[in-house]
PLY file of the C-alpha trace (Angstrom):
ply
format ascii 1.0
element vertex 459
property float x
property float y
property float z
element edge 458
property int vertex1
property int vertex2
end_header
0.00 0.00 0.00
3.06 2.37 0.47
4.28 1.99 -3.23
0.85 2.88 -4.45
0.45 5.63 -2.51
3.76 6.69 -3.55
2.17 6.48 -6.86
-1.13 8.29 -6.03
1.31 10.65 -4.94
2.65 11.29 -8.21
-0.34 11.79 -10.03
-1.73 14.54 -7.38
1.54 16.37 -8.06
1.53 16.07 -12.09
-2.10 17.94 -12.24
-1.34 20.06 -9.88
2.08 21.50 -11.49
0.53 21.28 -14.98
-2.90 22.33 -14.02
-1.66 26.29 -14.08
-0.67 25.85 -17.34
-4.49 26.02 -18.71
-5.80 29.30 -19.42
-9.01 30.78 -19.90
-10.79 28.68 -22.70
-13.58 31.30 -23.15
-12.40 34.91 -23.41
-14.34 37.00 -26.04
-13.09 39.54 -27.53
-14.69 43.26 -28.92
-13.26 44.25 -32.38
-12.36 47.52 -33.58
-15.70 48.25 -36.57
-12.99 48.68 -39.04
-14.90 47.62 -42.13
-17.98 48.58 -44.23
-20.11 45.52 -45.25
-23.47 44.48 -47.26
-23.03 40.86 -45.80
-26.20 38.84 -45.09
-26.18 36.91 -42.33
-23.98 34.65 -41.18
-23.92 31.33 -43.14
-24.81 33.38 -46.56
-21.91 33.44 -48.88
-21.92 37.63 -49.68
-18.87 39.85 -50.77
-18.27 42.05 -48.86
-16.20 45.71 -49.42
-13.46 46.16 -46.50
-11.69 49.43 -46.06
-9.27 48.09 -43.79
-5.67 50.10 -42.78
-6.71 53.05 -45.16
-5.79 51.14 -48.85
-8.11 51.15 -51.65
-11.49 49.33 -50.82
-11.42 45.75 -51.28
-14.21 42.74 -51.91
-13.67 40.19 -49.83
-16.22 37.14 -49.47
-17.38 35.68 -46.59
-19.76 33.30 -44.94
-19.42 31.11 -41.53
-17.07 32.59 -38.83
-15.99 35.90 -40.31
-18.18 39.14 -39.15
-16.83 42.12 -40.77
-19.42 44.28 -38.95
-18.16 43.65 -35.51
-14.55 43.09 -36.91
-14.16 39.50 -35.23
-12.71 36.21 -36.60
-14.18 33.44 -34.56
-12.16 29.97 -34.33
-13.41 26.46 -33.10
-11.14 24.73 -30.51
-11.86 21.41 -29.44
-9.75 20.48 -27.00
-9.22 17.73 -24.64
-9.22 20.17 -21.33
-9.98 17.61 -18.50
-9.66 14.04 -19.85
-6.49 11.91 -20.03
-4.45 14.39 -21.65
-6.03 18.07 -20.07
-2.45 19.41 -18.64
-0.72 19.05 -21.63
-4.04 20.35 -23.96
-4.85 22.97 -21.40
-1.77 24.98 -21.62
-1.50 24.51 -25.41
-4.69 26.65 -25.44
-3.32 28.51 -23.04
-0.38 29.19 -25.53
-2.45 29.69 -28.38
-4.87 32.63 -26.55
-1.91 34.51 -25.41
-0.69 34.43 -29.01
-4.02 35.50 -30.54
-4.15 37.77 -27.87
-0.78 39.48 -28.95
-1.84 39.14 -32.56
-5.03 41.14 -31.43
-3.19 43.87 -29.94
-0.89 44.68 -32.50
-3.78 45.07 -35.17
-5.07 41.78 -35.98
-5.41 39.99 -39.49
-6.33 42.85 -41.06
-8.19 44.90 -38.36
-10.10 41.57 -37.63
-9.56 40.33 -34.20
-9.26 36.38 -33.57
-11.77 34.73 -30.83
-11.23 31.40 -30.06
-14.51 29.64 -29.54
-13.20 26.78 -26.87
-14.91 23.47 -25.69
-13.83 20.86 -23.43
-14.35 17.26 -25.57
-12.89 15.19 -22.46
-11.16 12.96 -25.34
-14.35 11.52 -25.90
-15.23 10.84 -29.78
-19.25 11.29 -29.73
-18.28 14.59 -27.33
-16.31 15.66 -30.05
-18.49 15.66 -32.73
-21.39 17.03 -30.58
-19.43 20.10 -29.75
-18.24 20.25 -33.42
-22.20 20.09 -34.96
-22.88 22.83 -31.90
-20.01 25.34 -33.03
-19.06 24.63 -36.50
-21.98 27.51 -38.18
-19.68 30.03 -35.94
-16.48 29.56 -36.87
-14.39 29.78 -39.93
-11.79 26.87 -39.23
-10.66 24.53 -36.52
-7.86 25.91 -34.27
-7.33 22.47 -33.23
-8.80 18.86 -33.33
-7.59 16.80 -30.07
-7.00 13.33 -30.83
-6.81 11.06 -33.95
-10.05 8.73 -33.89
-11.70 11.93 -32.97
-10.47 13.77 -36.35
-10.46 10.69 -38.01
-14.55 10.34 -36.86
-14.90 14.30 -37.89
-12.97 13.89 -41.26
-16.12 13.37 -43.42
-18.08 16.31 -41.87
-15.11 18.57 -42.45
-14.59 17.50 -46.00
-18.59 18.08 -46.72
-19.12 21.75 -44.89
-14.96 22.86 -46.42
-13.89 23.36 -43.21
-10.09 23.38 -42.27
-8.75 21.78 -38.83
-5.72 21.66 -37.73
-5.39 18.17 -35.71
-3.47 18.01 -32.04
-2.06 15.06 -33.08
1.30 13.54 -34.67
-0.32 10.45 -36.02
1.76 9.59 -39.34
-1.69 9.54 -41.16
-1.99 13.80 -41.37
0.99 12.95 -43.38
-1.33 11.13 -46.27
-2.80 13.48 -49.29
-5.58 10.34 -49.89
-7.03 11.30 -45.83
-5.58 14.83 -45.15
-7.72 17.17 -47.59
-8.80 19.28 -44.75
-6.00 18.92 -42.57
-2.90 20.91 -41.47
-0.21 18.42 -40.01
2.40 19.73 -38.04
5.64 18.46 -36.49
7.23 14.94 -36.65
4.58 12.22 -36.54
4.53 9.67 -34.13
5.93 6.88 -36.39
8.94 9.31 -37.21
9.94 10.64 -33.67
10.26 7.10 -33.13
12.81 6.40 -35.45
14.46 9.78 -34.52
14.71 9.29 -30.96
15.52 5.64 -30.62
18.21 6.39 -33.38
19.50 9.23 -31.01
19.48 6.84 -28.07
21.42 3.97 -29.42
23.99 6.35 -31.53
24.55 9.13 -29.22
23.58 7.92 -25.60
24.36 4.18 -25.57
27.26 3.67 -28.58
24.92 0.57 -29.81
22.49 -0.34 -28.20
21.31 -4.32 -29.06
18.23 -4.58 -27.46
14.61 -3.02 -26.97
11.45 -3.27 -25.21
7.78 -1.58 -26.78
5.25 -1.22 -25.25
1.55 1.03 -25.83
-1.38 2.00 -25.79
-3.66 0.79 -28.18
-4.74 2.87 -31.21
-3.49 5.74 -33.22
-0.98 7.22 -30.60
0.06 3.81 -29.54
0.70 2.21 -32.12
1.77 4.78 -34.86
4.72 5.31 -32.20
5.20 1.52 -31.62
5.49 1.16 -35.19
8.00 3.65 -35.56
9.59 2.00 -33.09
9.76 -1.62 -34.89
11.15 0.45 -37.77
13.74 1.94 -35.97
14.89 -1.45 -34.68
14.62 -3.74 -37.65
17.27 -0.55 -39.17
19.63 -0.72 -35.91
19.29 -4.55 -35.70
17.92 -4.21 -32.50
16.20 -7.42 -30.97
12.94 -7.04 -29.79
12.94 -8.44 -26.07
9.61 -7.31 -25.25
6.63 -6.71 -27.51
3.70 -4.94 -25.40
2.80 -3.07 -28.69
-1.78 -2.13 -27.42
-1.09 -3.93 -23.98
-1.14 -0.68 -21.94
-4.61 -0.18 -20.44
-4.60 2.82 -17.93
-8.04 1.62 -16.48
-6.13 -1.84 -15.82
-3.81 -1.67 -12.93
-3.31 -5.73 -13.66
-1.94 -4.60 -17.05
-0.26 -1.52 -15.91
1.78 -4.65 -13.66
1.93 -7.19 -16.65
3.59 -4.46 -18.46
5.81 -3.31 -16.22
7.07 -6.85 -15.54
8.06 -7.36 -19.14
10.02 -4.64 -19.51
11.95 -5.69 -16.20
12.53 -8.79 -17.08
13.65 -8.50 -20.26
16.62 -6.19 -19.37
16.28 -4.34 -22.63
18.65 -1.36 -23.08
15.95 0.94 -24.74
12.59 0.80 -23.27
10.04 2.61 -25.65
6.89 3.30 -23.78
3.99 5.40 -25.91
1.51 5.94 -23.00
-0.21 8.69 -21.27
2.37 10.33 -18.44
0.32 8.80 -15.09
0.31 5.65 -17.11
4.04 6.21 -17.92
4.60 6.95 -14.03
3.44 4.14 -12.76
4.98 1.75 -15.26
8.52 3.40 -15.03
8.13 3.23 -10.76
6.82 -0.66 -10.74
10.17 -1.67 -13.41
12.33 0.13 -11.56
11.34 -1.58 -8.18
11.86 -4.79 -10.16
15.49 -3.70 -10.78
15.73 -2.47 -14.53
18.11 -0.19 -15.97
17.86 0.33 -19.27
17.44 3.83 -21.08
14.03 4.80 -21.26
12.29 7.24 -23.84
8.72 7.55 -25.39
6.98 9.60 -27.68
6.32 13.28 -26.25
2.71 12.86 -24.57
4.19 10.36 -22.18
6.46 12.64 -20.61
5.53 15.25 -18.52
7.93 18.02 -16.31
5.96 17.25 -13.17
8.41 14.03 -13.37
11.33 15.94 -12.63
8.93 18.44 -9.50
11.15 18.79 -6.52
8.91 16.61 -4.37
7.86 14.02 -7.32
9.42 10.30 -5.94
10.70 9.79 -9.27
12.86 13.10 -10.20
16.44 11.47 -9.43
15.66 7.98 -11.47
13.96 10.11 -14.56
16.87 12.43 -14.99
19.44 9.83 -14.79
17.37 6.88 -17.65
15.12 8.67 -20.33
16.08 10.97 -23.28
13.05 11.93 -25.32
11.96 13.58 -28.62
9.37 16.28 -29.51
8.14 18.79 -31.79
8.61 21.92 -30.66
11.72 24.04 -29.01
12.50 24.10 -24.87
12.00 27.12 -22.72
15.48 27.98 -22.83
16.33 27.00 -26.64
17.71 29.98 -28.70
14.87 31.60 -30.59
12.16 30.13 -28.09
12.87 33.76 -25.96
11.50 35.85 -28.45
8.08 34.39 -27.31
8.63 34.74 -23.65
7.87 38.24 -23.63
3.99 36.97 -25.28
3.74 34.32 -22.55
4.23 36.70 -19.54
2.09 39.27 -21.19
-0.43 36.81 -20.41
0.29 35.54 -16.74
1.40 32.19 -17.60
4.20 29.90 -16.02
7.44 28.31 -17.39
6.04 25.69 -19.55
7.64 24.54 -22.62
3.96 22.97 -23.70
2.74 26.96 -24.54
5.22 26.89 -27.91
2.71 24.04 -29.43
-0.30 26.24 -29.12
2.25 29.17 -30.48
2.87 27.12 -34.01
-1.17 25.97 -34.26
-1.88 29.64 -34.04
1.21 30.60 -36.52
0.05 28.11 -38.61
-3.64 29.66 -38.81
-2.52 32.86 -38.70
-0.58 32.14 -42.06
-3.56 30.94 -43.65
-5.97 33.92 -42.42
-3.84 36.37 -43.83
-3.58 34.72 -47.26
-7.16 33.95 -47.20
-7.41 37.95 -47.11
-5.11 38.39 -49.57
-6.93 36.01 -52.21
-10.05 37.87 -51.11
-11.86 35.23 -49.88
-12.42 34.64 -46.26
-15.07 31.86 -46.22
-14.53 28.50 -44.60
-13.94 27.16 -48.55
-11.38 29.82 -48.88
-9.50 29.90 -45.86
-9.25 26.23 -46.49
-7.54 26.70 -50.04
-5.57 29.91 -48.95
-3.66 27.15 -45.82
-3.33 24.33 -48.69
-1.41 27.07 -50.88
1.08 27.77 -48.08
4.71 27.19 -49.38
6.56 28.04 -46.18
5.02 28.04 -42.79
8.05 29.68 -40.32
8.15 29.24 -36.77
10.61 31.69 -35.43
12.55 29.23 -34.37
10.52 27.33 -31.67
9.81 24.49 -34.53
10.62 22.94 -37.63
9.14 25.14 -40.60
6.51 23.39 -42.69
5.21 23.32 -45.86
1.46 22.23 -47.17
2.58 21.92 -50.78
4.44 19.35 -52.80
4.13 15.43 -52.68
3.43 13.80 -49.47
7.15 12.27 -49.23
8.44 15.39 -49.90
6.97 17.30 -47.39
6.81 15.13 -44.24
8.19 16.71 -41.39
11.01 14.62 -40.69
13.12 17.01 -38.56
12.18 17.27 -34.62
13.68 18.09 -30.85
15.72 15.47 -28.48
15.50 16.57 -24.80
16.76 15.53 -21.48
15.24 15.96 -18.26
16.05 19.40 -16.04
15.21 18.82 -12.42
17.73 21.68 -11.50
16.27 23.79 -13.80
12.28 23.35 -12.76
14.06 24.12 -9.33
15.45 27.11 -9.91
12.80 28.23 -12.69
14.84 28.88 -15.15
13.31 25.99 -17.47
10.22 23.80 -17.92
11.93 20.87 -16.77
13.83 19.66 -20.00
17.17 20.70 -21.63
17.36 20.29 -25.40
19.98 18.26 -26.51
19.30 18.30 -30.42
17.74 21.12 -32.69
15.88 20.21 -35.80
17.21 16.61 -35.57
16.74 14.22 -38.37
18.55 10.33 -37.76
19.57 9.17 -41.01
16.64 6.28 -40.33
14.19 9.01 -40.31
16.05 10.92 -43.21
15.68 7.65 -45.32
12.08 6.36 -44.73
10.70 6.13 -47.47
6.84 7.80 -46.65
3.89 5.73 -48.68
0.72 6.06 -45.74
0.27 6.11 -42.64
2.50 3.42 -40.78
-0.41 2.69 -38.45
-3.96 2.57 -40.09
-6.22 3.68 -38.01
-10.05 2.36 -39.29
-12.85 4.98 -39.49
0 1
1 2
2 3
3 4
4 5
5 6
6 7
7 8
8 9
9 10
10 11
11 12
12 13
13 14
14 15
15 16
16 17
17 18
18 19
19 20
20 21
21 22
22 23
23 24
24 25
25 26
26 27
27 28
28 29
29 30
30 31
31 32
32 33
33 34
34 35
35 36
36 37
37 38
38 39
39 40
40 41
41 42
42 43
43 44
44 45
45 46
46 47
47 48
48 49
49 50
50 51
51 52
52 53
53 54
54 55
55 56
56 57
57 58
58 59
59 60
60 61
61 62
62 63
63 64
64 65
65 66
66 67
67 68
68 69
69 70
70 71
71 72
72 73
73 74
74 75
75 76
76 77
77 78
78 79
79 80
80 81
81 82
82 83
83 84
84 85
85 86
86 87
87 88
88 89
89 90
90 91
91 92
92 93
93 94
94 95
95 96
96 97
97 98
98 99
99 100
100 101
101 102
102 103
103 104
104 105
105 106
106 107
107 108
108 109
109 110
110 111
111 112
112 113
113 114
114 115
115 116
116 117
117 118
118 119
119 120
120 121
121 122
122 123
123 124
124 125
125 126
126 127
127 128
128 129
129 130
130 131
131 132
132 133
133 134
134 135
135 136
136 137
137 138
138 139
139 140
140 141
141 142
142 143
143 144
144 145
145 146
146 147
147 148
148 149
149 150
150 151
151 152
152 153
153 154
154 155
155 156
156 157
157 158
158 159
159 160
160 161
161 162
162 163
163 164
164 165
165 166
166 167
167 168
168 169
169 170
170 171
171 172
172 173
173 174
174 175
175 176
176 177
177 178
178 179
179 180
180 181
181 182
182 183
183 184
184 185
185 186
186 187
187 188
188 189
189 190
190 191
191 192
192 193
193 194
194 195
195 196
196 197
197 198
198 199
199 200
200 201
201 202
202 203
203 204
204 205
205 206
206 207
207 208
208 209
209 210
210 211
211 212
212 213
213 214
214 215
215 216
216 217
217 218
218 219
219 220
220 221
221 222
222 223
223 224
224 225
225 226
226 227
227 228
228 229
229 230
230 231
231 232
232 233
233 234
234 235
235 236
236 237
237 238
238 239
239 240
240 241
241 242
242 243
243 244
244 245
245 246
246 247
247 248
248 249
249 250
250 251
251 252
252 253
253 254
254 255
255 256
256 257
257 258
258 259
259 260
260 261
261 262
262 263
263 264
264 265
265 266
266 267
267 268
268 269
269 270
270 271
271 272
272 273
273 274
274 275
275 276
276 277
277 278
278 279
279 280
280 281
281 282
282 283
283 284
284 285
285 286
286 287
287 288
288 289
289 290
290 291
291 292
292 293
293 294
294 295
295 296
296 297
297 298
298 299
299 300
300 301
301 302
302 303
303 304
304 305
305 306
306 307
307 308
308 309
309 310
310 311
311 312
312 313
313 314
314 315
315 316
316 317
317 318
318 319
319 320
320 321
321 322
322 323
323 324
324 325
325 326
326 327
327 328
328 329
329 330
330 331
331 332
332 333
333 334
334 335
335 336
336 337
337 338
338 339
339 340
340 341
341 342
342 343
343 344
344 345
345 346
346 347
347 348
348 349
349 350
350 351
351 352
352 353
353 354
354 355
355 356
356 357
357 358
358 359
359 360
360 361
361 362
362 363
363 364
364 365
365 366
366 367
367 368
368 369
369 370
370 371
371 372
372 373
373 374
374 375
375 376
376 377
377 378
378 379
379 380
380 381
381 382
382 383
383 384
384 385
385 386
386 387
387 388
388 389
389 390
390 391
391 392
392 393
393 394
394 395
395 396
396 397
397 398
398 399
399 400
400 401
401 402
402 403
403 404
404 405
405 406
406 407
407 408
408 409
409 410
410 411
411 412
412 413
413 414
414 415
415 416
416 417
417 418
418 419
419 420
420 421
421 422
422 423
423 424
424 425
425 426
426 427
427 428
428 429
429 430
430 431
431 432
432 433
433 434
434 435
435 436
436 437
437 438
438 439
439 440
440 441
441 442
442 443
443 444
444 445
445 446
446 447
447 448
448 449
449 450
450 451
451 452
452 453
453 454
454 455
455 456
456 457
457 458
């Protein structure tokens, strides 16, 4: 009973440190009445004259989302704020409104102001869609879409009312033009962090590594990781000692154990665990009492900073085993500071989880202002205007993409490697991870040869 509570423990302390990274979810916002307009009510395709920033009057066409009257820009969110993954969502909304909010305040897109219209899904699928059918007549395009049998389950809707998402998730499938038409992926997916990271831990950390352990949660996450993960072996000629690929059930403490207890007793040098970060707690705390010592590393959902907390039971054993990989840049990486300044503006703790809700925004930011541009600022347009994008930059917090091109072409094979920071969360002068490796790409990543998704995921 100890150990467990020990556990318990952990789990208090991870949504408490992470639960002051969410933000408010349902600020409105008044806009400036910048524009003149003849546009019939929302849902009616009109064109509309703007005579935004003093320039020549211009048409631009409009229908769901857009109200050039009131000078707004509204923008569905739907967000996982208080299921298995709320910390980590939470603050990436949190991230993205303190953006918006400095894109606001320094004139807008346009003179329009951006309101995000927020709801809570609780990484529930029929949730998700409710929430979608209650918001999507309001709003132009989906900031984000939490969770890949969620988008997958919204995919048809979005292709039928034009409407662009942009999914918070790496699954390798956002990667595919055949299931993507409405989608904006961003950063490494799964299936190629995994090859990135394990490639990283055997070259740089280990000198060779011969052996690994997988294990994860069924599904898209799961097993789009684990996948990359098989990959990354069969090219290392790494022997798989322990194959718990969809054997991880959080609601199963009996296969929390079973899990656990094969990567223990397999004494793999690389342990690969693709999990949620309680789940990932309480796996890494039961193998270590059973004595192993490998490496271990995961895809970035399973870790979280509240590992590394002063009082967390875990913070010395973390910092000396797991290396990880992610998609977006560290507190203290070079070019992530120019965004601290937008992240205090707003009240909001070290967190190096804000920068993902930075590049979603960036990333619909890019396509609002082309959409303008082209003239056309309905859902349809908006839509084309992000699929036209050439060069999406970052400012240096993440990889640049691009949404043109052939899919093999344009994955996003480049991505973070990251070390635990104990000292750092301390002091707070980090978010509890050091980066090790900017805009890394292993040469098993560099050469995969991208044809679909390496996981299907049915629906």
């Amino acid at each position: 009973m100890r150990a467990k509570s020990r556990w318990l423990a952990l789990l208090l302390v991870l949504g408490l440190v992470l639960a002051a990274c969410g933000g408010d979810s349902g600020t409105e916002t008044e806009g400036d009445d910048t524009t003149t307009t003849t546009a019939a009510p929302s849902g009616d395709d009109e064109t509309t004259t703007t005579e935004a920033t003093g320039d020549e009057p211009m048409e631009v066409a409009t229908d769901f989302g857009v109200d050039l009257d009131a000078g707004l820009i509204r923008v569905g969110m739907l967000s996982d704020l208080t299921g298995p993954f709320g910390p980590l969502v939470s603050a990436i909304v949190a991230g993205a409104q303190a953006y918006w909010d400095d894109v606001n305040a320094n004139g807008g897109i346009e003179g329009l102001e951006v309101e995000l219209v927020v709801r809570d899904t609780v990484y529930v699928v029929d949730t998700h869609i409710q929430f979608y059918n209650e918001i999507k007549d309001d709003v132009v395009a989906l900031g984000h879409s939490t969770g890949s049998p969620h988008t997958v389950a919204l995919n048809a809707d979005l292709q039928a009312d034009g409407m662009l998402a942009i999914p918070l998730t790496w699954y390798s499938g956002w990667s595919d033009s055949a299931i993507n038409s409405n989608l904006l992926s961003h950063g490494q997916p799964y299936c190629i962090e995994a090859q990135n990271t394990i490639g990283y831990i055997s070259d740089e950390v280990l000198g060779g590594a011969s052996t690994i352990a997988i294990a994860s949660l069924p599904g898209d996450y799961g097993q789009d990781s684990a996948a990359g993960a098989k990959i990354a072996a069969e090219a290392l000629g790494l022997e798989i000692v322990y194959d718990g690929e969809a054997a991880i059930i959080p609601t199963d403490e009996s296969a929390i154990t079973s899990v656990a207890n094969g990567i223990a007793s397999s004494g793999a040098d690389i342990a690969w665990v693709a999990t949620t970060p309680g789940t990932f707690s309480a796996i890494f705390g039961q193998a270590l009492a059973a004595g192993y010592q490998g490496i271990w590393s995961g895809p970035s959902p399973s870790y979280s900073p509240a590992y590394v907390a002063p009082d967390s039971p875990i913070k010395d054993a973390i910092a000396a085993s797991f290396i990880g990989g992610t998609y977006t840049a560290g507190w203290t990486t070079e070019g992530a500071e120019a965004f601290h300044g937008i992240l205090e503006a707003a009240g909001l703790p070290l967190s190096d989880y804000y920068f993902e809700g930075i590049v979603e925004a960036k990333i619909l930011e890019a396509a609002l202002r082309q959409a303008f541009a082209n003239g056309d600022m309905t859902r349809q347009g908006v839509l084309d205007a992000a699929k036209s994008l050439e060069n999406v930059d970052f400012g240096g917090i993440a990889p640049s993409e691009s949404y043109v091109g052939a899919d093999n072409d344009r994955l996003q094979r480049q991505g973070y490697i990251y070390a635990p920071d104990p000292e750092g969360l301390a002091a707070g002068t980090s978010g509890g991870r050091i980066d090790l490796e900017t805009n890394y790409t292993h040469e098993i990543a560099a050469n995969y040869e991208f044809t679909g998704a390496c996981y299907t995921l049915a629906g």
